[in-house]
Structures are given as C-alpha cells and as structure tokens.
N, C-alpha and C positions, 0 to 999 in steps of 0.2 A: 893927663886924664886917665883915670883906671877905669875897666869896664871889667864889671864883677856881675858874673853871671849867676844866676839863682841869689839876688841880693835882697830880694824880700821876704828869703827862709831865715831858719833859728840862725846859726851858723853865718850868714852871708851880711845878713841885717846887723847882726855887734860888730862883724868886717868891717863895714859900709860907717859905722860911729867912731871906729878907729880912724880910718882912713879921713874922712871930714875931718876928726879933729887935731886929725895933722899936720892940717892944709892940701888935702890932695883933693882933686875934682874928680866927682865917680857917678858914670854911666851905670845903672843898672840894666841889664840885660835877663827878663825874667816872663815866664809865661802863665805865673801865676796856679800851677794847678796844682802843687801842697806848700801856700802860700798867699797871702793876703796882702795887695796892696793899704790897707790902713797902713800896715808896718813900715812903707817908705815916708808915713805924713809924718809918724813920731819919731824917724830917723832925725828928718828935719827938724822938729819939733826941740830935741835933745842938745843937737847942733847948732841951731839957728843958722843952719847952710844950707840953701837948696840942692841936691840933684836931680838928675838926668834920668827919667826914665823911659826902656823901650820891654815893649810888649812882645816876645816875640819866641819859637821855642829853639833849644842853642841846636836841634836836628838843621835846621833854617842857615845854611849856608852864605845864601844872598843877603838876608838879615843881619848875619855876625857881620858880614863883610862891608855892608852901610855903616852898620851901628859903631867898626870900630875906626872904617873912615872917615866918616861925617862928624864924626867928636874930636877926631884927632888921636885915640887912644894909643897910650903908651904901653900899657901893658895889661896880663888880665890876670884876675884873682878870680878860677874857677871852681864855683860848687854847686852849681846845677846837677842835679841827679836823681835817684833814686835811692834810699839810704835804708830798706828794712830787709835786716836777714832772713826774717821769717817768711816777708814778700817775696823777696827774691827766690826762694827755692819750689813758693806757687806757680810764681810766672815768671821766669827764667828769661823768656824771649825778647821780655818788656824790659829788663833791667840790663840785657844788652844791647838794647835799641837805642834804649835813653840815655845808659852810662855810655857804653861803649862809642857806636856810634856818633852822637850827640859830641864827645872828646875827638873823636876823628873829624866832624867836622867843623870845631872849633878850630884844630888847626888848621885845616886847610885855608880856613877863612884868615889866621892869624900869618898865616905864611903869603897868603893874597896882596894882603895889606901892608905887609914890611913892619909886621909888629912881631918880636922875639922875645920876649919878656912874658913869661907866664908863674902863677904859682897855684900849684896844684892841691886840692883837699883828697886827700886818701885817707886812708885809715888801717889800724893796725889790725882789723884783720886780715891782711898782707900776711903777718905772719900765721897764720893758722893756730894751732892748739902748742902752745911753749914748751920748746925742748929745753931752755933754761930762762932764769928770773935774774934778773930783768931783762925784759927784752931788747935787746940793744937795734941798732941798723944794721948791723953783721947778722942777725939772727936769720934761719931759712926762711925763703918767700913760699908759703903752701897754705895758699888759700883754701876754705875746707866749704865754702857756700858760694853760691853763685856772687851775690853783692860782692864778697871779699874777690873773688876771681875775677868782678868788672874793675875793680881799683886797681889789682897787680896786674892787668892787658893794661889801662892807661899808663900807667906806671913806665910799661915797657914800651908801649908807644911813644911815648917822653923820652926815654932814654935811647932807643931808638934815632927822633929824630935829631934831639944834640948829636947824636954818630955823624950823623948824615950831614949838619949842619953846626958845625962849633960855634957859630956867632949866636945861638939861642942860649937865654938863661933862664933854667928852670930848678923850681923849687916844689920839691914834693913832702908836703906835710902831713906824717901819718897819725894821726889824735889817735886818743883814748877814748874815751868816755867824757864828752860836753856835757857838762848841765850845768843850770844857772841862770840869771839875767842881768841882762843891763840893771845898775844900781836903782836907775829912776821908777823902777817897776812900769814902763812903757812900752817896751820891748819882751819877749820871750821866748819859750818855746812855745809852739802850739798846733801839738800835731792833730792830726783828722783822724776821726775814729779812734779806734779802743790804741793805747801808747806803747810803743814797742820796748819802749826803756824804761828803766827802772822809776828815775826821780818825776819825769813825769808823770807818770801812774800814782806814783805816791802824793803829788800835788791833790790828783784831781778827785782820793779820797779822803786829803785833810779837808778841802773844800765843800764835801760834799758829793760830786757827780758819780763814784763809783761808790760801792762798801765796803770793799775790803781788798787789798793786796793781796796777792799769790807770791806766794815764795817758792821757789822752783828748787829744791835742793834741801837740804839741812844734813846732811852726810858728808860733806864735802871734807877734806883735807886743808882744813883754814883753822882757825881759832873757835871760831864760833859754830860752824857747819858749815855755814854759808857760804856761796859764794864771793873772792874776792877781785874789786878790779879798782881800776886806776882814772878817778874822778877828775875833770879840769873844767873852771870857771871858763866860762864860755868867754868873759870879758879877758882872760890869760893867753886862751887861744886866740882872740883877734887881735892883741897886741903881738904874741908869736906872729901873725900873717905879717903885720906892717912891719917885723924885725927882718922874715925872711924877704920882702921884697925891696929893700934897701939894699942888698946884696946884691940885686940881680943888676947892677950897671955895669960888673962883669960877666962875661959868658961864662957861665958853668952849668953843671948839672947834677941838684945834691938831693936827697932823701935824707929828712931828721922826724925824730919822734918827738912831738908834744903832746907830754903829758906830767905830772907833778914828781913820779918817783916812786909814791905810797900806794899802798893801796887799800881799800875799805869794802868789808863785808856788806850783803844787804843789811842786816841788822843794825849794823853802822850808821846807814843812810836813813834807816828810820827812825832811830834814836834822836840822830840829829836834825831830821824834819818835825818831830816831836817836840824839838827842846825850839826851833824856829818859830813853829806856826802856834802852839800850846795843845794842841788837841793830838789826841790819841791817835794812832792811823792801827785800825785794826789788819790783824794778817791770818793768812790759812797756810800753812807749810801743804807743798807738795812734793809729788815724786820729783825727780831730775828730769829737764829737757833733753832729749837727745840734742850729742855735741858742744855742750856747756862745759867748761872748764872748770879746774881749782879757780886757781890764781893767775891774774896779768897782769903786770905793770911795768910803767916803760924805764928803761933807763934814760938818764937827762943830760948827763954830760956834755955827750956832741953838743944836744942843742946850744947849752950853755956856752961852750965855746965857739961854737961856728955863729951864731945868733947873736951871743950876748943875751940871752934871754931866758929866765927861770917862771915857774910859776911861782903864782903870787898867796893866792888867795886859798884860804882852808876848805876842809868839807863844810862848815861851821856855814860860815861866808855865801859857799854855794847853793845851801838849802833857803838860808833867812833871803838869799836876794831871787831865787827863784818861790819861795813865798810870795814873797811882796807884789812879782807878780802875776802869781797865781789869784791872790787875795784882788786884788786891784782888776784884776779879767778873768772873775770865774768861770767863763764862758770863750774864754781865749780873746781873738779880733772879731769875734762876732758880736 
C-alpha cells in the first residue's frame, strides 16, 4: 500500500493512475485546498480500481501516523505542498509552514510507524539561475525564491535523515516543467485562479476564459527571444515516480532530474497549442520578469541510468493531450 500525499493535485492524481495500473494499492492522503476530490472518482474511473481516501492536512502528525498504520502503508510518494513562485515570495511564512513543516512532520509520522520508503517531488529550482546547460545533479544547489528554498530544506532534511539513519530509502525527483494530461482527457491540470504557468494559461485562452497571453520577455538570449525551458508530459513524470520507487527496496539516498533534455521557447508552446486545439491563442509581448532566465533544461542521463527511464512523449503530445482536456473541462472539475 502506497500513501501519496497531495493525490488529488495535477502531479499526484497521473502518480495515483500509474501506480493503480501497476497493481499497487494507494491511500490518498489529501486536504483538498488546491485540489478537488472529482479527480480521485476519475482516477477510479480510468482504472477500474478503487482507492483509499483520507481527508486530512500532511501539518496533521496524528493523522499521517493513523492513515499510514491503519492501511498498512509501505511507503509514500510525497507532493502535498504549495508550488507558486510568485506565491511564495507574497507569503513566505505560508510556503514554509506547508512545504516545510508539513515534510517535517511527515516524517516524523513515517519514522513513528516503521515505514522508510519515501519518494520525494522537488523540483529544479533547487538549482537557482544555470551556471551551465544542462543542468545536471552536480550542478550548484541556490535557490533564488522562497518555493525553490522550501524544496532544497526538504531535500536536506532527506538527506539529513538517511545520515542519521541508513535503512531509509529515498528518492528525490527534481522535474522541470509538467504539463499535459492523462490521454483520456479526464484527469488535468487545473489550477485556481489566474495560472502561474505557461501551458496552462495558454489552455484557458484557446478556450475561451482569458484573452490573450503575456509574454514576459522577447529579448532574451534563445533563438526566438523568448524564453526557454524544458517541458515534461506529466503522464512521463508519473511513470519516472513508479520507476524511482521500485528502487527503493534498497536503502539509499538519490536525487535525479526528470525531465526530457530539450528545451522549448514560449513561442514554441503556442505554436504548438495552435496547431493542437486549431484556434489562434492571441499574445502581448512584455517587459521581462524579474529573475526569469535564458534557458533551462535538464540533463537526462543519470536518470536514464539509474531509472531505466527516458521521457517519452513530444511537445506535440503534450499540448493535444492537455487540449483534450481543457476542451473536455472548460471550467476545470467544477
């Protein structure tokens, strides 16, 4: 039994489809508050599997520590958190209460219980602004925002506690840039209020809900102006998860980057939401954001070796299948 925390977000919910259809039983552990339980009916729906779900927030010590006894749980695939850069530098306090926090007392609850087995979702900005391309797992840990500075503290707390305790095995997965959906257009992204990310945003003006895209840049040091980064099907990333927790029936303690290799301009991403959905997605070039980069993208190697595991799927891929479900829930789970 896996108990996957934040399993009814973007990210946890394609986990939770991998996971079922691999035969593994999986406790959701989720409090609902940038997250809709619909997403665990068509989890089942997709699967024809029931799971397990508890309501509860992963701060909730006593809670982790029922939810992973009382199931039996083997180990946890954690992504409960708080995930906006631009959030995180509003309210700082919140996104170390939540992240931080919240990963402290997951383990304590995972160490309560005699459960060693975790895989962790981070993300690359661990590395901060790229002193070289591609970014590798040797590359400097400097995080340059609060968000990125709650993922390198778990990170260290992780690696930390394997010090303390070698029979833990932990797997830290730093992503790129998720987008996309489950193929069946049932599953998605769908974040609350105005989208912090690119291909989101760009959905919800082929759809209709916004009018036009902001383009944050067109100066930049890339091909086209734009900026560039490194896109991954979300259904790539959730098989990377179930590749990295097959690993962990020995104790170790790794850090790998998943993500495709390449990387893609904004204009990229709307060209090929354009040639997707058929409709035009209007845009407004603007000034640059403070702290916005050229270029990022990961190097894949490790993964592929330690893993066994490459991405799969194109930008192509990632645009028509997050269509599908944009088109299919113009209004997300509501």
């Amino acid at each position: 039994m896996i108990l996957v925390t934040g399993g009814a977000g973007y990210i946890g919910s394609h986990a939770c489809v991998a996971l079922l259809s691999a035969g593994e039983d999986v406790v959701v552990f989720d409090n609902f508050s940038n997250s809709n339980p619909i997403a665990l009916e068509r989890i089942q729906a997709i699967c024809g599997k029931p799971l397990t779900v508890v309501e509860g927030d992963v701060r909730d010590q006593s809670a982790l520590e029922k939810a992973l006894s009382q199931h039996g749980c083997t180990a946890v695939m954690h992504f409960a958190g708080l995930k906006s850069v631009q959030d995180s530098v509003a309210e700082p306090l919140e996104y170390y209460d939540q992240n931080v926090v919240g990963s402290h007392r997951l383990l304590r609850a995972m160490r309560a219980t005699g459960v060693r087995k975790i895989v962790f979702s981070s993300s690359a900005t661990v590395y901060g602004k790229p002193q070289f391309l591609p970014c590798t797992e040797q590359h400097p840990l400097q995080a340059v925002n609060p968000y990125g500075r709650t993922k390198l503290m778990i990170e260290e707390m992780l690696r930390d506690q394997h010090v303390s305790d070698n029979s833990w095995a932990i797997a830290i997965l730093r992503y790129f840039n998720p987008v996309g959906a489950h193929e069946s257009g049932l599953i998605g992204e769908d974040p609350k209020g105005v989208p912090n990310n690119l291909v989101p945003f760009v959905a919800q003006v082929a759809i209709g809900r916004r009018e036009r895209l902001n383009v944050w840049g067109s100066d930049y040091d890339t091909p086209d102006g734009t900026g560039v980064r490194d896109y991954i099907h979300v259904m790539d990333l959730a098989a990377g998860h179930l590749s990295a927790l097959r690993l962990l029936d020995t104790p170790q303690c790794f850090a790998v980057n998943l993500g495709t290799g390449e990387g893609s301009s904004v204009l990229d991403v709307i060209r090929a939401f354009e040639a997707a959905s058929g409709r035009t997605i209007p845009y407004a070039v603007n000034p640059r954001r403070p702290g916005d980069v050229d270029t990022c993208y990961a190097a894949t190697d490790y993964a592929a070796k330690l893993l066994g595991w490459r991405a799969t799927r194109s930008l192509q891929t990632m645009c028509t299948d997050h269509w599908r479900w944009q088109r299919r829930n113009p209004n997300g789970y509501a």
